[in-house]
N, C-alpha and C positions, 0 to 999 in steps of 0.2 A: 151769724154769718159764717163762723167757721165752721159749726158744725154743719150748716146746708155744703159747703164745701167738701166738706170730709167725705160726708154720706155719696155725694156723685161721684168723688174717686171710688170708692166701694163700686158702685156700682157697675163701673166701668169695669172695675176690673172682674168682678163678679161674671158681664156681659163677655170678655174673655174669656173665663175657664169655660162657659157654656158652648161656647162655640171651638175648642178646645174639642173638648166632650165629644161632639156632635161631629168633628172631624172624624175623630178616634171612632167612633160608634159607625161611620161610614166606613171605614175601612177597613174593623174588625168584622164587619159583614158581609166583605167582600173577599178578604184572603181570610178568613176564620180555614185555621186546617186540618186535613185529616186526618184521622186517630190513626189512618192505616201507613202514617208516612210518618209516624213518630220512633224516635229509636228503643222508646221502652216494647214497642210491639213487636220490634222486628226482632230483638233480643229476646220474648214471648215463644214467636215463630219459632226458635230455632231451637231454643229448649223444650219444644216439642216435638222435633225432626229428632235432637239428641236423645230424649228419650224413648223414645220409640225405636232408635238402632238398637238402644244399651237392653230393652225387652228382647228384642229378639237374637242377640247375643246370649240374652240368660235362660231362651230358649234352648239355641244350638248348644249351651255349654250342657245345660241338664241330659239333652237329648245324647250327647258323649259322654258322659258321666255315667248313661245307666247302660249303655253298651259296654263300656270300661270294666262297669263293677260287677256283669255280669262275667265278661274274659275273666277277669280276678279274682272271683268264685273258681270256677273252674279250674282256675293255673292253683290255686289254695289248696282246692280235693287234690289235683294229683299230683301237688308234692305231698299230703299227707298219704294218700296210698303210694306212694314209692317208699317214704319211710317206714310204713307201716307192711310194707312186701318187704322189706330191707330186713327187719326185725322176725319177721316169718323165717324168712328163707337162711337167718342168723340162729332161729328156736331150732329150723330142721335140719340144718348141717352140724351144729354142735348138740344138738342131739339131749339138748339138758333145756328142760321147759315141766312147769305141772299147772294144777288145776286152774291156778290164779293166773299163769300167763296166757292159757286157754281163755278164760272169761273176759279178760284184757283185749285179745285181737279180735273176739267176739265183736265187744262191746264198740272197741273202734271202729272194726268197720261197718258197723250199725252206724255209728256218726256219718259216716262216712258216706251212706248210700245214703241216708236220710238228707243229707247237705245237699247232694247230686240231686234230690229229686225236689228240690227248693232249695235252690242255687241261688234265689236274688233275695237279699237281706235289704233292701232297701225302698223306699216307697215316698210319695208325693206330700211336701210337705210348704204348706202357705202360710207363709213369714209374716209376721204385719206389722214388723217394719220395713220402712220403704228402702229401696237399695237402687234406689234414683235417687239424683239431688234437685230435690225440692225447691220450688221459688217460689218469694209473696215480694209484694208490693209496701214498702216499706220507708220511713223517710228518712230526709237526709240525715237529722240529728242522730239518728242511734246507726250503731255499726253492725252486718250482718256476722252470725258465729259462723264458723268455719270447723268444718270436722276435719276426723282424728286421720290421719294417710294410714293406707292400707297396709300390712307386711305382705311384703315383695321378698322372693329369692330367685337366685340364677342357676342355672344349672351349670355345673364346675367338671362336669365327667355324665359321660352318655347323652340321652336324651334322645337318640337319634332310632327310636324304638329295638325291639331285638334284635342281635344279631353276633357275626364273632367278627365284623372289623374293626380296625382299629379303634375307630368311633363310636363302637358300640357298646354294650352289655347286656347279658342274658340273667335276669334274676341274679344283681351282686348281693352278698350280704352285708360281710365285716368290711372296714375299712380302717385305715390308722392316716393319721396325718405326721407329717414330720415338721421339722420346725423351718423348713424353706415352704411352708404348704401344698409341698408334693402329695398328692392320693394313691394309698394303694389299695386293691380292690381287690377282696375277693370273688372273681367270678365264678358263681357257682354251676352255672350249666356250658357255661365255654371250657369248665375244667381248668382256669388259668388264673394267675396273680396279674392285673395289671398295673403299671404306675402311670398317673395320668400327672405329668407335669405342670405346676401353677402357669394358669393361663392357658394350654395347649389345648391345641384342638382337636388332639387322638391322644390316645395312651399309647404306651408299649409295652410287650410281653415279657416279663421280667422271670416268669416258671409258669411250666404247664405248655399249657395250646398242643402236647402232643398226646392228643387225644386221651378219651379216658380210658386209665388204665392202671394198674399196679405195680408198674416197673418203677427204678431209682428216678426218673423225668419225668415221670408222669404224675396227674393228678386228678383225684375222682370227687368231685363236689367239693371244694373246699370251700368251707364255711366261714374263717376267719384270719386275721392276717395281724402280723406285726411287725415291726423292726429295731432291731438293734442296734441303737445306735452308735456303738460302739465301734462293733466292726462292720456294719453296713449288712447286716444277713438278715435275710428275710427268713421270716418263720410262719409255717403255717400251720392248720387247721382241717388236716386232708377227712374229711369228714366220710367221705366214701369209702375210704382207705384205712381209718380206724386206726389213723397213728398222726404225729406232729412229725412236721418234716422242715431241715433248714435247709434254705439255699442260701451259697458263698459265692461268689463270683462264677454262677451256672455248677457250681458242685455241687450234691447235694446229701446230703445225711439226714437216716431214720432217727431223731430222739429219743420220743417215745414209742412205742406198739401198741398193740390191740385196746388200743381207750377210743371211744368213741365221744373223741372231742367235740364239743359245739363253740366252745367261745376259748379265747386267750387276752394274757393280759401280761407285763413283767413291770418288776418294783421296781424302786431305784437302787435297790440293792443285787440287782439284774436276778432275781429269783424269777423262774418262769411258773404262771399257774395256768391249770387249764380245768375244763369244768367237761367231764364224765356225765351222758344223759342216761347211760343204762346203768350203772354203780351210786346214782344219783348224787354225786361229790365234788369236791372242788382239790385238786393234790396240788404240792409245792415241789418244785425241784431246783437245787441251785445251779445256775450256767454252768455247765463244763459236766456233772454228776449226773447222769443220765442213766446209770448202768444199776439204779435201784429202783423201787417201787415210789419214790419220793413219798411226801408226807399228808395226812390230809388235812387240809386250816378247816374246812365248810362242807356239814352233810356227812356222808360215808357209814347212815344208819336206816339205809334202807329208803324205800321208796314210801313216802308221808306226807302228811300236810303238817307235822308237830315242827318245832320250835328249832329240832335238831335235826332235821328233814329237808328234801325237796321232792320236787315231781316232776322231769325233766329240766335240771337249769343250764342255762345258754350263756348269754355276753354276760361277761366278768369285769370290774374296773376293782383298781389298788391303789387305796389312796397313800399318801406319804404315811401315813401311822401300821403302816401293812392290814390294814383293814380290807376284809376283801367285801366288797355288792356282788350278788347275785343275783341277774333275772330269773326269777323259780318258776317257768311258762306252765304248767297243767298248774299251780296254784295260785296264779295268778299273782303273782306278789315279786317285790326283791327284799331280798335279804342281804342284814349287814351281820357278818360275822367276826365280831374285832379280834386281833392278834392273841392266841391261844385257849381261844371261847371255843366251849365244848355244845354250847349253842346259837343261835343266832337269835337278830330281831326285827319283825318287821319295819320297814322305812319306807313302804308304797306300797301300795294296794293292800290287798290280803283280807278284802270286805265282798269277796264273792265276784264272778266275771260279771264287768259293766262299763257302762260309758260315765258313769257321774266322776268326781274331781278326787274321791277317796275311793277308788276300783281302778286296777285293770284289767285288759284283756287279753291272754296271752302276748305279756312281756317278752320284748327281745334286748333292745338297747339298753344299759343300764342309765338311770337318773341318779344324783346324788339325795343326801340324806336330809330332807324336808320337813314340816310339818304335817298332821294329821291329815292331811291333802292337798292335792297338788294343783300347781296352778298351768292352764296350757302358755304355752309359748310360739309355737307351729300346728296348724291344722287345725284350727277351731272352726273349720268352712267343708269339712269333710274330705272325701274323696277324690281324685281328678288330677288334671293334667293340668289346671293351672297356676301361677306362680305363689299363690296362696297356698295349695291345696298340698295332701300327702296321699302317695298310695302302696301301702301295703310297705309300709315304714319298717325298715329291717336296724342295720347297725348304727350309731349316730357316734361324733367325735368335736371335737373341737378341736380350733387352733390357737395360736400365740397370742393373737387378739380377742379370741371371745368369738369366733364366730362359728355355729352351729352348722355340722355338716351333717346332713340325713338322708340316708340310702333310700330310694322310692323302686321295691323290689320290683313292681308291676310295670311300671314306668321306665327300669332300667335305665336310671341315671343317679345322679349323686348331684343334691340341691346346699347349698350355701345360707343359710339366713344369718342376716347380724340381726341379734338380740340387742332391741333397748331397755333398759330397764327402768 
């Protein structure tokens, strides 16, 4: 009797869930809802509106980028034929030149018209990686990865394309930073030194701006910049001018003469160097003794690609051991030459002109002393105007904190990256 008992609760309640069921089954048939009213679609939706902007963003950016690099071709030839008119009209006023300097302007300006008549070095290249972010459908248990953020820098001086105001800059090269993060800037085609104060939103004319010229105020391409921070004197790099020159409180005094400086650099033992591109060498002079030929640390045996040689070299850095780097630009390489070394040793490139991680390409900025090759840091994205990108990368410095300031010659500004390591 109890089990006949049992069984009929069962039952009952069995007759419950059924009609449970048949509810639920009624009404899931009636509001069953749209897949078009669900949030995973409409979040679908709109990562395809996003991708589809970020395409044609990376159209418009290409489409600037190959107008850019072809202006930058062109601004490239003719500073090399100014320099290369500059060295002529240097053969035929002094009057002292033979066969080898002849086959020399030959050959350049063969480069030269050959670069002019294929001007664009660059061409269409399809990545296959994607440079959209990607979506799948995924569940709740596992976590989705997240990629690496991109390196971003600000522009700290110029940007505001060429020009001679305040805001602006015309192909800077050198720059030095001091230790409040002030920039001073060699402007090479404005003829002028600016200082662009941390933060500011113009520079100001610190020497030069009175046009180019060879008088005690004036100044003709200067290529490089430094200061003293001892007595606050700017020293420059008059590169057109063929001599180093300081300014004191707007006075200003010849150093050196007839050297055809490209880069400067001073120890902590305030010795000033500067790097000679036609004597192909690097001299030393102590502060205040300027009335001698000073000394050579680097080079001074002629024009070469050997060990105790260079081939045009530019920016110079001295590190605390008076070790001097030098960018050696026609051989592609920098060289360290330690304190009273009658030769030097490769530290970067010096494996032929190329883009791979052990070459470079006509060197300007010096890098310090690495391993058998280098690792990038900035500009792994090519050419361009965006906060990624580099163009036509001249002088680079650092400040108090680590962070990497690089001249963007084409670009006519001066960009900021913090390096993370």
């Amino acid at each position: 009797m109890d089990l006949t008992k049992h069984r009929q609760i069962l039952n009952e309640e069995l007759h419950l869930i059924i009609n449970d069921y048949d509810e639920f089954k009624q009404r899931f048939s009636e509001q069953k809802p749209s897949p078009h009213d669900l949030s995973l679609i409409d979040q679908i939706n709109q990562w395809e509106l996003d991708s589809i902007e970020i395409i044609k963003q990376r159209a418009k950016n290409c489409r600037e980028i190959a107008t850019e690099s072809l202006q930058t071709c062109i601004n490239d030839i003719e500073m090399k034929f100014n320099d290369l008119n500059e060295q002529l009209k240097q053969f035929h006023s002094e009057n002292e030149f033979n066969e080898i300097n002849l086959n020399y302007l030959r050959n350049e300006f063969k480069k030269i018209r050959e670069e002019l008549n294929n001007p664009s070095n660059i061409s269409i290249q399809q990545d296959s990686q994607s440079f959209i972010n990607e979506i799948s459908i995924i569940s709740l248990e596992k976590r989705p990865k997240f990629s690496k953020g991109r390196q971003n820098a600000i522009t700290v001086a110029g940007g505001n394309k060429q020009g001679k105001q305040l805001n602006q800059l015309k192909h800077p090269h050198g720059i030095f930073i001091d230790k409040n993060k002030n920039i001073f800037i060699a402007d090479y085609y404005n003829h002028r030194i600016v200082e662009w104060k941390y933060n500011a939103k113009e520079g100001q004319i610190i020497a030069g701006a009175n046009s180019s010229g060879n008088q005690i105020n004036q100044l003709n391409r200067p290529i490089d910049v430094i200061v003293d921070q001892q007595n606050h004197s700017i020293i420059i790099a008059d590169k057109g001018n063929r001599r180093v020159i300081q300014w004191l409180n707007q006075k200003q005094q010849i150093l050196i003469d007839n050297v055809y400086c490209n880069g400067l650099s001073m120890d902590k033992y305030r010795f000033l160097y500067v790097s000679d591109s036609k004597k192909h060498e690097v001299r030393r002079w102590k502060m205040g003794e300027y009335n001698n030929e000073g000394t050579v640390v680097a080079g001074g045996n002629g024009k070469g690609n050997q060990l105790n040689q260079f081939n045009y070299p530019t920016f110079i850095f001295v590190d605390e051991d008076q070790s001097v780097y030098v960018s050696d630009r026609h051989n592609h390489r920098v060289m360290k030459w330690s304190k009273g070394a009658i030769r030097g040793r490769i530290v970067a490139g010096g494996n032929g002109v190329g883009k791979n991680l052990n070459q470079l390409s006509s060197p300007e900025g010096v890098i310090r002393e690495g391993k058998e090759e280098g690792g990038i840091v900035v500009g792994e994205n090519g050419e361009g105007s965006q906060s990624n990108r580099l163009n036509g990368a001249r002088g680079i410095s650092f400040d108090g904190e680590g962070n990497l300031y690089v001249v963007g010659l084409a670009n006519h500004r001066i960009r900021k990256f913090k390096i993370v390591l």
